[in-house]
C-alpha angles and dihedrals in degrees: 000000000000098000136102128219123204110231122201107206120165093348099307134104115238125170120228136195110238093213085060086078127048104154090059089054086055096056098042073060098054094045091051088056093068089042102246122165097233090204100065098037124124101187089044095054089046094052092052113013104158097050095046093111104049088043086059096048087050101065090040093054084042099044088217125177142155105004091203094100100054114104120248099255092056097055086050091057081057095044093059098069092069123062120273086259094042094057088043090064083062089067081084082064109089128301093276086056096050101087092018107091089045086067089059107122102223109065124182124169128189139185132155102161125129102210111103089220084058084056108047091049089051096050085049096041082049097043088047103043083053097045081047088059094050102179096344120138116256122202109182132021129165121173123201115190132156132204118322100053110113125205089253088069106034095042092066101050090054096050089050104055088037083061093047088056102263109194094182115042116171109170113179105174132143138263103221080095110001105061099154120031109204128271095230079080087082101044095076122136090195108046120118102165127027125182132165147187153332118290092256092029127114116323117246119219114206112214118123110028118178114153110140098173097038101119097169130035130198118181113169095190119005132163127213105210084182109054113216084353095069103048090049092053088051083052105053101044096059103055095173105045119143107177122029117183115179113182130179092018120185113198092201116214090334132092105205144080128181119186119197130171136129087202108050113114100170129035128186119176129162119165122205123255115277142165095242138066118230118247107229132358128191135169126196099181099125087176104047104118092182134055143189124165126169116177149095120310112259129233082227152010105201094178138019123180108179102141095147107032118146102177140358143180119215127201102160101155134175121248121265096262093050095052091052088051093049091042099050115019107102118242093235083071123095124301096274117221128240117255090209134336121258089192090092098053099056092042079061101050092039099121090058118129102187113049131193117184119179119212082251091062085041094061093036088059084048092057119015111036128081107210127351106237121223108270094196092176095053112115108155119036124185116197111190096203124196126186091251094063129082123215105224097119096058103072087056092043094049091041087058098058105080092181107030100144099173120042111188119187106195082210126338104235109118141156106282107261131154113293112280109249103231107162095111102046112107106207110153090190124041113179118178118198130193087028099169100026091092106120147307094308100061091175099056094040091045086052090049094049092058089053085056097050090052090050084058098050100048079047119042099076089196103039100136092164135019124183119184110191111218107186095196119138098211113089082211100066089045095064100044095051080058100050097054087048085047085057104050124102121287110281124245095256122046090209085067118119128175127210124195104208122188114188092184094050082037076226123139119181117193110204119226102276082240101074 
């Protein structure tokens, strides 16, 4: 709809476009239904007070009357912008409306309470509104539950919408009952888009994967009970898949994963904490602009094949055992050997512009990589930093992004090291996050971050901003944080401004350009 509406909302006048709000368009509808003048409504007024105004703009731009005479699939196109118990309140509504919300095309269906009651009138409310559909299409369904729901009552409901042609299926349920979801969820001639979970919900066993129009996959916590086997198998049956996101990820008793596909845009894969490094990781997907891997780090990388990454996010760590042996072996032990080499890894990444490196992967270059390559694409680089992790390998890293533009540190507490050179970096924008969430003595680590700020601007030749973001709630400490940056010496580069930012204050203070 092409028309704008004039809102009055705490005494002021904003226009609005009609076509922003579609829900509210739904219920002007509703309320027409049962013939209410909306502008005399109370309860109207009192559902949506706010809005009052543009609802009311909106039936007279539209001359709408009586809806009685609006066929039914019209007034399912305007169910479906409300939540599936949301459009079940309209069977009050008269006789026509009784079934009708139950035809709309889009179902989800939510429940996390813990009351058994609770239970047994959602699995009803579930088990009507799909008799109700009959053999209607559906095209989206998505399913919340929390403990309490048993496979007896989930299982039914999936095999019924897969068999109405479901093309967007998201299940989150948990695992206290449900612990497998069944593998018919992945023969399925109609899904698009597939996503379940959460992160410690139900396993998922890859056999038999057939899914010829699933173009993006979201799997929270999967198992693969046959190794290489089994992800080619995921692979393969899905021939047109685009994005592709594995959490939680258990290899089972093998040690090796090998990722191929000339379509993959998009790859996700975080493995679960174990005791044990894969033996070997490769990944073919020459068209995969993003990328984010979580694991142990490998004892090798055989092939990469990473010719059109944008961005990525790295969190390659060491096992339990080999960081104790890092942390607290003295130097003056013997040389210690590497458990794999990061080095081809990020050989294989190297054309990246957007970087994101956990402290993990930060402790894992320090130990266990034998040169950083140059990353020449790189433009914007994110370190997450933690006070058991040294920084050696950053002056390298840094050293080796000619053209890094945009330098983001996710806290400054790190293991004591020797100062990072950073004189020939040439980062235009620093930003550091978390700055005063450091430890238990605010008022000492805050004092050594500073240090460490000011160690950045004698230092970065080519610094033009830095924002530090400070997330206090109290205006006070904000403006002391910015008087102490205010007095120290003046920075490298005189294009350089600060900014203090505080989200929770919503207060941002800009320091004079001649600090």
């Amino acid at each position: 709809m092409g028309f704008r509406s004039r809102v009055r909302i705490g005494g002021e006048t904003a226009s609005r476009p009609v076509a922003h709000h579609p829900v509210l368009n739904g219920l002007v509808l509703l309320f027409l239904c049962r013939g209410i003048d909306l502008e005399t409504s109370l309860e109207f007024q009192l559902l949506n007070s706010t809005c009052f105004g543009y609802i009311v703009q909106v039936c007279k731009c539209m001359s709408i009357g009586n809806m009685d005479d609006l066929p039914d699939n019209l007034l399912c196109q305007i169910l479906s912008n409300l939540s599936t118990k949301e459009a079940a309140v309209t069977s009050l509504l008269s006789k026509r409306w009784r079934h009708l919300f139950a035809l709309v095309p889009n179902l989800d269906f939510e429940s996390f309470s813990s009351q058994h009651t609770d239970h047994t009138s959602f699995i009803d409310f579930v088990d009507r509104v799909l008799k109700l559909r009959g053999k209607d299409h559906v095209n989206k369904f998505s399913l919340k539950c929390g403990d309490g729901f048993e496979d007896e009552d989930v299982y039914p409901w999936i095999s019924n919408v897969l068999r109405h042609g479901v093309s967007d299926l998201s299940l989150h349920v948990s695992s206290s009952w449900v612990y497998w979801l069944p593998s018919k969820v992945f023969v399925s001639k109609t899904l698009v888009r597939l996503k379940i979970g959460p992160e410690d919900g139900p396993k998922v066993k890859l056999r038999n994967v057939y899914l010829p129009r699933l173009r993006t996959l979201i799997l929270d916590s999967v198992v693969f009970v046959e190794g290489e086997i089994g992800s080619a198998k995921l692979l393969s049956g899905c021939p047109v898949l685009e994005e592709l996101s594995l959490g939680n990820l258990e290899w089972g008793y093998w040690g090796s994963c090998y990722v191929a596909s000339k379509i993959l845009k998009r790859l996700t894969l975080c493995c679960a904490h174990c005791d044990d490094n894969p033996k070997s990781v490769s990944f073919d997907t020459p068209n995969v602009v993003y990328f984010k891997y979580s694991d142990n780090i490998a004892k090798k990388y055989p092939k990469l094949n990473f010719d059109s990454l944008v961005e990525a996010s790295i969190d390659i760590r060491m096992t339990n055992d080999q960081k104790a042996n890092v942390r607290y072996v003295s130097n003056d032990d013997e040389e210690r050997e590497m458990v794999g080499n990061a080095t081809e890894l990020l050989m294989g990444i190297c054309n990246v512009k957007t970087l994101y490196l956990s402290y993990d992967t930060l402790e894992t270059l320090n130990f266990c990589c034998e040169a950083i390559p140059v990353l020449r694409n790189l433009t914007h680089l994110t370190i997450e930093s933690n006070q058991e992790v040294g920084w050696e390998s950053l002056p390298q890293l840094l050293k080796n992004c000619p053209n890094l533009e945009t330098l983001v540190f996710q806290g400054l507490t790190h293991k004591a090291t020797s100062s990072p050179s950073l004189t020939h970096c040439p980062v235009k924008f620093l930003k550091i996050l978390k700055f005063g969430e450091a430890g238990d003595d605010d008022d000492v680590d805050m004092a050594m971050e500073i240090v460490m700020i000011n160690q950045f601007l004698q230092k970065m030749l080519n610094l033009e901003r830095l924002i530090v973001y400070y997330n206090t709630s109290i205006e006070d400490d904000l403006v002391e944080v910015s008087s102490q940056l205010q007095m120290l010496p003046a920075a490298a580069s005189s294009k350089c401004k600060i900014q203090v930012i505080s989200d929770s204050l919503g207060l941002s203070v800009t320091l004079p350009i001649s600090l």
